[in-house]
C-alpha positions in Angstrom: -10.7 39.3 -7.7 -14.1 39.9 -7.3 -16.8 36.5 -5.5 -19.9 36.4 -6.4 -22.9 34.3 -5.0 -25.3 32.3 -6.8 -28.9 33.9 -6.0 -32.0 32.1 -6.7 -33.5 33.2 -10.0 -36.8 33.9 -11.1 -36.9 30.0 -11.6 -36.8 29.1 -8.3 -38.9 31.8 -6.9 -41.5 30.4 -9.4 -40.7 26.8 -8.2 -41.3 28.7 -4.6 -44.9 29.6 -5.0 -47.7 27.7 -4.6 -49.9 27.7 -8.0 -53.3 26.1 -6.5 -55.4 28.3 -9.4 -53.2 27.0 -12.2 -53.2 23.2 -10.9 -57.0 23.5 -10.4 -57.4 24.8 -13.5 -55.2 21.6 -15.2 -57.0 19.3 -12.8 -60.2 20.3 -14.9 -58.4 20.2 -18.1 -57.2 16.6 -17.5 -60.7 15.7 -16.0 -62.6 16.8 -19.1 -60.0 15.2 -21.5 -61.5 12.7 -24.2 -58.3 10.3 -23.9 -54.8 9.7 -22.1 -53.1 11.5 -24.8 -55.5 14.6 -24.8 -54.8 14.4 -20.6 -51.3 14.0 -21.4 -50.8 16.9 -24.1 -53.0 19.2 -21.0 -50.7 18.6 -18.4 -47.6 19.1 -21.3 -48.6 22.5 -21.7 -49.5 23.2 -18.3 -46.4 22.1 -16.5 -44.3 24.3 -19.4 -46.1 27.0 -18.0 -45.8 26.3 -14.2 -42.0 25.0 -14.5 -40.9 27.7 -17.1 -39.4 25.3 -19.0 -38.2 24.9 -22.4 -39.8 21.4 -23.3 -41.8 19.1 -21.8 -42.9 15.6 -23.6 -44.3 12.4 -21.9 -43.0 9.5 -23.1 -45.1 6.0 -22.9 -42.3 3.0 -23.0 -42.2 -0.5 -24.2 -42.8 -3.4 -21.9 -38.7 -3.5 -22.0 -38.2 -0.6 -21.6 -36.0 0.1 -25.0 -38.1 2.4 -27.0 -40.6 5.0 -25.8 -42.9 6.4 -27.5 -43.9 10.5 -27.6 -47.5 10.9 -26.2 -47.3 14.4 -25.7 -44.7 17.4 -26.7 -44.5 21.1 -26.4 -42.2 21.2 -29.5 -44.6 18.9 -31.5 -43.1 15.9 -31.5 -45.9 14.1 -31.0 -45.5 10.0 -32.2 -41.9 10.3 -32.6 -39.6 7.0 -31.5 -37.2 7.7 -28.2 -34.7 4.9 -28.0 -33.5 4.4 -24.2 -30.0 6.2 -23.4 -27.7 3.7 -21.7 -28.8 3.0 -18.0 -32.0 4.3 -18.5 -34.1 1.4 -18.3 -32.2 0.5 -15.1 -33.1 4.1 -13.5 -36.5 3.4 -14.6 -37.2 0.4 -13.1 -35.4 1.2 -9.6 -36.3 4.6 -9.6 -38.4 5.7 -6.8 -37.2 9.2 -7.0 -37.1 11.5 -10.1 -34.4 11.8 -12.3 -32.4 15.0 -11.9 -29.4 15.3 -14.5 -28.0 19.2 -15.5 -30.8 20.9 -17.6 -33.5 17.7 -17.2 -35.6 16.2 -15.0 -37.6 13.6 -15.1 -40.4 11.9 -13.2 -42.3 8.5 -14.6 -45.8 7.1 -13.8 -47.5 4.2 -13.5 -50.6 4.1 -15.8 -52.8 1.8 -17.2 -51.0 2.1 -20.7 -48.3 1.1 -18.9 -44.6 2.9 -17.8 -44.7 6.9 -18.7 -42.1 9.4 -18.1 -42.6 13.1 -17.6 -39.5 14.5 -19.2 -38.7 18.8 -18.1 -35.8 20.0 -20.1 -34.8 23.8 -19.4 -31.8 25.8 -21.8 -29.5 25.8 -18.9 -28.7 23.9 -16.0 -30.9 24.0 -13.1 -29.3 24.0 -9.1 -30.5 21.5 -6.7 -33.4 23.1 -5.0 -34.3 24.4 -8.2 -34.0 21.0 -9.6 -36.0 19.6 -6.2 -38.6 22.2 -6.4 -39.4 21.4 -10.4 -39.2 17.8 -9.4 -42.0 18.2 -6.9 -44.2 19.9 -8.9 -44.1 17.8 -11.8 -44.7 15.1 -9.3 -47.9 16.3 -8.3 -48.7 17.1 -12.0 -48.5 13.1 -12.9 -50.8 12.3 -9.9 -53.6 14.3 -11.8 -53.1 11.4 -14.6 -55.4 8.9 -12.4 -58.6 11.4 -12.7 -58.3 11.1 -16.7 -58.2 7.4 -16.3 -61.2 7.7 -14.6 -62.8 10.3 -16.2 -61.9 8.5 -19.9 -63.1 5.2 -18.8 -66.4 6.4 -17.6 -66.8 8.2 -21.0 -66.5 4.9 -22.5 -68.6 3.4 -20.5 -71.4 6.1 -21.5 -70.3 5.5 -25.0 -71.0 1.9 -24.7 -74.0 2.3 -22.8 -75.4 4.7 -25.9 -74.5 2.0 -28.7 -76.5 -0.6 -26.5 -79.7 1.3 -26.1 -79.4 2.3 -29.7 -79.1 -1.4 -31.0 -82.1 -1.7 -28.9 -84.1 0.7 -29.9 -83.9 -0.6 -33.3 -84.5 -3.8 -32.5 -87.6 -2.8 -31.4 -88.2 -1.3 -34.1 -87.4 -3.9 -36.3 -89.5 -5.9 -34.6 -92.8 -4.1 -35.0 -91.9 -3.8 -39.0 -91.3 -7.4 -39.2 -94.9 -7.8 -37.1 -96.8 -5.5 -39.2 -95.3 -7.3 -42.3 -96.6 -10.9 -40.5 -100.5 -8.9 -40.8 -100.0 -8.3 -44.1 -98.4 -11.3 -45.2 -101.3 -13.4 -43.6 -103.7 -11.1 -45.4 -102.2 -11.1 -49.3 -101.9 -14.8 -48.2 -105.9 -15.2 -47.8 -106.0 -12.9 -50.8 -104.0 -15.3 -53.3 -105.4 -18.6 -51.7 -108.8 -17.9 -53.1 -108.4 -17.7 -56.7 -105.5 -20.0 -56.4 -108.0 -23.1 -55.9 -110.2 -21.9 -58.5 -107.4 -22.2 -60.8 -106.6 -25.6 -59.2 -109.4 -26.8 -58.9 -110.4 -26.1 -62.9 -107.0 -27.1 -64.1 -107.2 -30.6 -62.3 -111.6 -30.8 -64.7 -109.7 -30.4 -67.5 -106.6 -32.3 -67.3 -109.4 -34.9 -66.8 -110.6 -34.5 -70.5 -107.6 -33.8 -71.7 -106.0 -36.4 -74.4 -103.0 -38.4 -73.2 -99.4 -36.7 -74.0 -101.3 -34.0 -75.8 -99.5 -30.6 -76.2 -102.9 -29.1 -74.1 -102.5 -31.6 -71.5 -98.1 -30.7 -70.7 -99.2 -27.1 -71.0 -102.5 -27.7 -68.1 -99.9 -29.6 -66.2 -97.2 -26.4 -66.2 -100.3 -24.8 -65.3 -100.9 -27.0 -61.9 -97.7 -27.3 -61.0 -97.1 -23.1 -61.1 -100.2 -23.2 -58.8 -98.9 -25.7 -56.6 -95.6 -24.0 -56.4 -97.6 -20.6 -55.7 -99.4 -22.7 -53.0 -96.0 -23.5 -51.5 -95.2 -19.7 -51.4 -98.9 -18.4 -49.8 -97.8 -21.4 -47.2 -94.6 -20.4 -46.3 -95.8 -16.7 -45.8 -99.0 -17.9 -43.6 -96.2 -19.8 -41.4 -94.3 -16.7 -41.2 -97.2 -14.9 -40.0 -97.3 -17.1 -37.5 -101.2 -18.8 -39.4 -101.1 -22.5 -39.2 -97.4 -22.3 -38.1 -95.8 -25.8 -39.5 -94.3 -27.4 -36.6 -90.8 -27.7 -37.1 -88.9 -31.1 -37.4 -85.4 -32.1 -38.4 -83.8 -32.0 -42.1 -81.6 -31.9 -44.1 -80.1 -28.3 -45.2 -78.8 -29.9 -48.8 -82.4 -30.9 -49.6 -84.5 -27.6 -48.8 -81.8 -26.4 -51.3 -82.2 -29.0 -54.2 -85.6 -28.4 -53.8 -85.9 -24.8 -54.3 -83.1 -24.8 -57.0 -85.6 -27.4 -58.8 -88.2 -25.3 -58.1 -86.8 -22.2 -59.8 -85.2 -24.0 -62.9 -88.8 -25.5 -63.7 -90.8 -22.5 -63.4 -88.2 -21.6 -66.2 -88.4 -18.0 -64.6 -84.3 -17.5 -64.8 -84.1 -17.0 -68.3 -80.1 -16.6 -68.9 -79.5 -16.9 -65.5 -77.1 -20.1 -64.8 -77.8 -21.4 -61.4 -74.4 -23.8 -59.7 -75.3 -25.9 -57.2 -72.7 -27.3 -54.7 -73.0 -29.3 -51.3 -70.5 -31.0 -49.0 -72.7 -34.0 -48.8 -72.2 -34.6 -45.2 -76.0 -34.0 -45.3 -75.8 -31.4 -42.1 -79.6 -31.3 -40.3 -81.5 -28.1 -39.2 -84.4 -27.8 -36.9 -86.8 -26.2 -39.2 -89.7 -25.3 -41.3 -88.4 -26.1 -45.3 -90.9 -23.8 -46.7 -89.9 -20.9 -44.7 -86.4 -21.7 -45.5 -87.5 -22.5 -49.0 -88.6 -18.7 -48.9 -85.4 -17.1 -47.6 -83.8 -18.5 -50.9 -86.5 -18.3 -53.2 -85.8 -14.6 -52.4 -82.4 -14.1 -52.0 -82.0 -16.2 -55.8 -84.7 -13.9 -57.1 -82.6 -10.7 -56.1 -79.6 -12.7 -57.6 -81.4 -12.6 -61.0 -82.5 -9.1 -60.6 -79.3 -7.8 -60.2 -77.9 -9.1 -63.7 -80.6 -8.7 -66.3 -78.1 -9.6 -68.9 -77.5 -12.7 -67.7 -74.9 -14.1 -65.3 -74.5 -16.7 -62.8 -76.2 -17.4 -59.1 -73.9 -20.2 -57.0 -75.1 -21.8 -53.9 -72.7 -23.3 -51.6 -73.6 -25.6 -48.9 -71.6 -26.7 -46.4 -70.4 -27.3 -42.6 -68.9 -25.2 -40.3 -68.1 -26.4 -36.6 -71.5 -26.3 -35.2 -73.5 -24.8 -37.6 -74.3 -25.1 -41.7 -73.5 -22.7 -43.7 -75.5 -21.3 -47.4 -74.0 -19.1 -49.5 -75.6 -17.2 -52.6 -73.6 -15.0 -54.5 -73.7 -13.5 -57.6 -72.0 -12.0 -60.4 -74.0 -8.7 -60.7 -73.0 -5.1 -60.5 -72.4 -5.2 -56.6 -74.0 -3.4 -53.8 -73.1 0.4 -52.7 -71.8 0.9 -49.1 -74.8 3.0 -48.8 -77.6 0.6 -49.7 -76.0 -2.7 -47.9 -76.2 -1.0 -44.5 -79.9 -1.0 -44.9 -80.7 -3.5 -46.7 -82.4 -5.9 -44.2 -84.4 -2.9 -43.5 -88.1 -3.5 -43.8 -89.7 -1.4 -46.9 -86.0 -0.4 -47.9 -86.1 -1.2 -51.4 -83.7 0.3 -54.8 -86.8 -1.1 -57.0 -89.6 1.3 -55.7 -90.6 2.3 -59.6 -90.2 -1.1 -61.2 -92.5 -2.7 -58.1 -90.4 -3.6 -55.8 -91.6 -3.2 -51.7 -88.8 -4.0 -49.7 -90.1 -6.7 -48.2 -88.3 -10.2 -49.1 -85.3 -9.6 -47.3 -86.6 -8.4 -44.0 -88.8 -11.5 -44.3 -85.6 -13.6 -44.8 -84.0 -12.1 -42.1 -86.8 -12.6 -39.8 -87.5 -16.5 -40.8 -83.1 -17.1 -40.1 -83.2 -15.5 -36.7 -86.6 -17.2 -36.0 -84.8 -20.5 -36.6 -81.5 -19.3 -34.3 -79.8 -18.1 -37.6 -78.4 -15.2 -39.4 -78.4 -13.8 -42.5 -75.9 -11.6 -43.4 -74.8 -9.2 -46.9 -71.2 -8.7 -47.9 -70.6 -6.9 -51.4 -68.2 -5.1 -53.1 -68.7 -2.5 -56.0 -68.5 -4.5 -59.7 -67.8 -8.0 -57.7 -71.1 -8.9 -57.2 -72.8 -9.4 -53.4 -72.7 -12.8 -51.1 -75.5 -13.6 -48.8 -74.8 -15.9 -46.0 -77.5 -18.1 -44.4 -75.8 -19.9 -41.1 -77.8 -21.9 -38.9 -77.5 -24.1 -35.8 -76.9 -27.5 -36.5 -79.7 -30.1 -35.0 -78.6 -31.3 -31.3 -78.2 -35.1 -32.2 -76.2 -34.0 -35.4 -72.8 -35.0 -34.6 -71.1 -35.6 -37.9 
C-alpha cells in the first residue's frame, strides 16, 4: 500500500508569487478603459492569466439579487442571463469573505452599477490555500474597479465639457450670421422703401381720378394694398435689424395669425395651395412685435407652398400649452431629408440656391422667436410632409 502526499502544484506556486508587473500592467489597462464593461472585460482576461484559470466572468446582479447579468467572460458569454443558485442571494448579501466552493471562487464588489461578482472557475478542484491564495488575488484585482470609475467618469466629464464649448462656439457663430443678416436686412429695407412710396404715393393720384367701382380703380386698389403689405414686410425687417425697433406690447397670438393668413389669401399668391386655419379661442397673449411674428409665418407658409408646387395643403394650429402658446405649420409636401433638417435654421443654408433662394427666412425666423423668449423648431419625415413649431411664453398677467 503505497501513501502519497498532496504537494502544491504549479497553481499554488503561481498563487505564491507576487505579480506586481502584471497587476501594474492591468491597473493601466483598467485606468485607460472607455467604460465599466471595457474595465471589467480587462481585469477578465487579466486575472485568467494571473489565476490560471479556466473561466472567469463578472456578473452585475439585480437589485434582488435573482438574476445577474454577464458583463464580462473569457468564454464569450458576454450579456447572457445568470439566474441565482439557491442560497446565493443570501451568501451575497452577508458575505464579507469570498465564496470558496470545489473548482469556484468567487469574490463580489460594490460598484456604482451596483452588486458585481468576480466568478474564478478552474477544471478541477482547488485545496484551501490554493483556494485562499486565488481568493486574495482576485480580491485585489476588484479594488482596481474604483480607478475605472474614476477614470470613466472624468472621460465623461471631458465629453460633456466638449459638447458645451461646441454648442457655444456655434452659438457664436450663429450669432454673428444672424447680425450680419440684421446689416443687410436694414439695407435692402432702405433699398425697397424708396420706390415703394413712389408707387404709393402715385397709386393713391390716381385712385383720386379714378371712376367709382371702375374695373381701373379695384385693380389701383390691389395695387396699394400689395404696397402696403410690402410696407408691412420692409417694417418688420427694419425691426429685426434692430432700425426703429417697435416696442413690444401684449397680444393676442390668434390674431397675428388671422392676420397674416388674410394677408396671404388676398395677395392671392397661393394659387392651389389650401390654407386651414384653427385656434383654441382661449385667445392666449404674447409679449411681442406682430410684424416680426407676422414674418416668422409669412415665411414659414411661404416654404409650405414651395414645397408642393402641385398643390396641397398648409394648416396652422394654435393653441395652449401650460405656460406657453403653441403654432404649428405643417404641410403636406415631399418632406425634409435627415440631412437638410439638421441645418436648416442655418443662416445662407438654402436647397433653392438656382431657383433664388438665399437661406435667409428661416434663420430670420429663428432669430425673431428666440428674441421674443421662443423657439422654433423642424420635425419632418420623408413623404409626410415637415411641421414647424413656434412656442412662446405666455404674457405674465395671462392666467387663463
Amino acid at each position: 500500500m503505497s501513501t502519497s502526499t498532496h504537494s502544491p502544484g504549479p497553481r499554488a506556486a503561481l498563487f505564491g508569487v507576487a505579480r506586481e508587473r502584471e497587476l501594474v500592467d492591468a491597473a493601466i489597462a483598467v485606468g485607460e478603459a472607455r467604460s465599466l464593461d471595457e474595465a471589467f472585460q480587462a481585469l477578465a482576461e487579466t486575472g485568467r492569466t494571473l489565476l490560471g484559470c479556466e473561466r472567469l466572468s463578472v456578473v452585475a446582479w439585480n437589485d434582488d439579487l435573482s438574476l445577474g447579468t454577464v458583463r464580462a467572460d473569457t468564454a464569450q458569454a458576454v450579456g447572457s442571463r445568470v439566474p441565482a443558485t439557491s442560497g446565493l442571494a443570501e451568501a451575497i448579501r452577508a458575505g464579507t469573505e469570498p465564496a470558496r466552493s470545489g473548482r469556484l471562487v468567487r469574490v463580489q464588489r460594490v460598484t456604482g452599477a451596483g452588486i458585481a461578482t468576480f466568478d474564478a472557475l478552474w477544471d478541477e478542484a482547488l485545496d484551501d490555500d490554493e483556494a485562499e491564495a486565488a481568493a486574495e488575488l482576485l480580491g485585489v484585482l476588484t479594488r482596481l474597479i474604483s480607478i475605472a470609475e474614476r477614470s470613466v467618469g472624468a472621460a465623461d466629464r471631458r465629453v460633456n465639457d466638449v459638447s458645451e464649448k461646441r454648442r457655444l462656439d456655434q452659438q457664436l457663430v450663429q450669432s454673428g450670421k444672424l447680425a450680419a443678416i440684421g446689416e443687410l436686412a436694414a439695407g435692402v429695407a432702405h433699398e425697397i422703401n424708396n420706390p415703394l412710396f413712389a408707387i404709393l404715393g402715385l397709386t393713391e393720384f390716381l385712385l383720386k381720378e379714378a371712376e367709382p367701382a371702375s374695373k381701373a380703380e379695384q385693380r389701383l386698389l390691389l395695387i396699394q394694398q400689395t404696397g402696403l403689405e410690402i410696407k408691412e414686410i420692409v417694417r418688420a425687417l427694419l425691426d429685426f435689424a434692430r432700425e426703429n425697433a417697435e416696442e413690444r406690447h401684449v397680444v393676442a397670438l390668434d390674431d397675428v395669425v388671422r392676420s397674416t393668413v388674410d394677408l396671404v389669401r388676398r395677395t392671392n399668391a397661393h394659387k392651389a395651395i389650401e390654407i386651414v386655419d384653427t385656434y383654441c379661442n382661449d385667445g392666449a397673449l404674447v409679449s411681442a412685435s406682430p410684424n416680426q411674428l407676422k414674418q416668422i409665418f409669412l415665411n414659414l407658409i411661404a416654404n409650405a407652398r414651395q414645397a408642393m408646387p402641385n398643390g396641397g395643403s398648409v394648416r396652422i394650429q394654435v393653441h395652449r400649452d401650460g405656460g406657453h402658446v403653441i403654432a404649428v405649420v405643417s404641410d403636406d409636401g415631399p418632406g425634409i431629408d435627415p440631412g437638410t433638417l439638421e441645418r436648416i435654421f442655418e443662416p445662407f443654408f438654402t436647397t433653392k440656391r438656382l431657383t433664388g433662394g438665399t437661406g435667409l427666412g428661416l434663420s430670420v425666423s429663428l432669430g425673431i422667436a428666440e428674441s421674443h423668449g421662443g423657439t422654433l423648431t423642424a420635425a419632418s419625415e420623408r413623404g409626410h410632409g415637415a411641421a414647424f413649431t413656434l412656442r412662446l411664453p405666455i404674457a405674465e398677467g395671462d392666467c387663463a
